[in-house]
C-alpha positions, 0 to 999 in steps of 0.5 A: 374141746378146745383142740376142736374149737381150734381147728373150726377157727383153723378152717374158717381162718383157711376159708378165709385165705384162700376163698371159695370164689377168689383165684389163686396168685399165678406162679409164672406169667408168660406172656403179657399186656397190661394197659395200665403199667405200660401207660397211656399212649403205649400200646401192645406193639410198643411194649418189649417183647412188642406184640404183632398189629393186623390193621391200623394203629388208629384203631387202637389207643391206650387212655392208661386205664385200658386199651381202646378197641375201635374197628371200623366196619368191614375192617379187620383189627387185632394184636397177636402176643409174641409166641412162647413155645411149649406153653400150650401143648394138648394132653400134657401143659398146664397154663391159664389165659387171663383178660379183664375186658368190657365189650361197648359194642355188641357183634353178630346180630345178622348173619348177612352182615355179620357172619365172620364178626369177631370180638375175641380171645383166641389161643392155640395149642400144638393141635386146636385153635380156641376163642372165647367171643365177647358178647355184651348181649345175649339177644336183641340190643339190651339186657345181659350178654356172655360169652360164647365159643366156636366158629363157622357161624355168626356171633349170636348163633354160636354155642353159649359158654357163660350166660347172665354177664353185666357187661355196663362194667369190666370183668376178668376171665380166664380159661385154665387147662389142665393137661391131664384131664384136657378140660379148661375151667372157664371162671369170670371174676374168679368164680368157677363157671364151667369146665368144658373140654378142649375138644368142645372149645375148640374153633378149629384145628392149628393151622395158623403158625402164628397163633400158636403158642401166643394169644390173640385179641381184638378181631382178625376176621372183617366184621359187618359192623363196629367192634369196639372194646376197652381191654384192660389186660390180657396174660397167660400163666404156665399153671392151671388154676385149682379149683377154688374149693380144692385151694380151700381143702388144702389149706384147712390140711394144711393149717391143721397138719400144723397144728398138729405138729405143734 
């Protein structure tokens, strides 16, 4: 009997590790900007290695909380990290792409004036270009937003990723792909949300040299209307998070394979 209460301890003590909703330490970050560690008034183009500006540099400002996104109407801004290659390869990498993000303004209300409006995070691999879209709501101009996923159509009318966010505060996300499988687990505040494959959350193919290997934030495509957003960080990691349930199972194996040993 005590050998059993032993190891019911030993699981709610894994439980309790390593979570069912809580995502994992990253082993390795590739690539990386934090607002608050590079302090106020530096922003991603005035870290080492420096990040790549499309747009003015007023239209960024870093408060040492989080950097400041505001693009004007009919204007084009965005940051584009240094390139690390062979991070994102389809069918075989591992990596996870990482932002703590609050959207202030809500894009893609009508497609006359806001077809090609973008607040994003784009990533590309050595085949497709991905995005997830910002969207702090979902209809109208009030209540709960998402994200959303694709191209060639304005904000609103793209394929709904994540539903139901409150975005009156920030929330981290992050795609985790597993070359083995090609899916990407989509999680928001470390919360397993959906798993998609690559070929679904794709916006396009590799064209464009300089996204890939590298990721991409802000809006590098001309917006009918104001894109304003507070980013906090943005970083990829060269493993896929395990899903918060398997990161539970090995650590109740493990605990009691100890135990066992003992």
């Amino acid at each position: 009997m005590g050998r059993i209460v032993s190891n019911i301890a030993l699981s709610a003590m894994a439980v309790g590790m390593f979570g069912l909703t809580s995502t994992p330490a990253h082993s390795a970050v590739v690539i990386s900007y934090d607002a608050a560690t590079a302090g106020s008034g530096n922003e991603p183009d005035d870290v080492a290695p420096a990040w790549s500006r499309d747009g003015a540099s007023s239209f960024w400002s870093n408060n040492g909380t989080y950097l400041d996104q505001n693009v004007p109407a009919s204007t084009a801004g965005s940051y584009t990290s240094p390139k690390v290659a062979g991070t994102m390869v389809k069918g075989s990498s591992n990596y996870t792409v990482e932002f703590r993000v609050r959207p202030v303004s809500d894009v893609g209300g009508t497609p006359s004036t806001d077809w090609f409006a973008r607040d994003l995070v784009i990533w590309t691999d050595d085949v497709y270009q991905y995005n997830v879209i910002i969207d702090k709501y979902t209809t109208g101009s009030s209540g709960t937003g998402g994200l959303r996923y694709g191209g060639g159509s304005y904000s609103e009318n793209l394929p709904t990723l994540v539903s139901g966010i409150d975005w009156t505060t920030p929330h981290t996300i992050a795609a985790s792909y597993t070359g083995s499988t090609g899916n990407f687990d989509i999680y928001v505040d470390g919360v397993l949300q959906t798993t998609i494959a690559d070929s679904v959350l794709k916006g396009g193919n590799a064209s464009y040299a300089p996204w890939q290997d590298a990721v991409t934030i802000g809006s590098p495509t001309t917006a009918g209307g104001v894109v304003q957003n507070e980013w906090y960080y943005v970083k990829v990691d060269n493993t896929a998070v395990p899903e918060p349930a398997t990161m539970s199972l090995l650590g109740v194996a493990g605990l009691l394979a100890l135990r066992r040993r003992r």
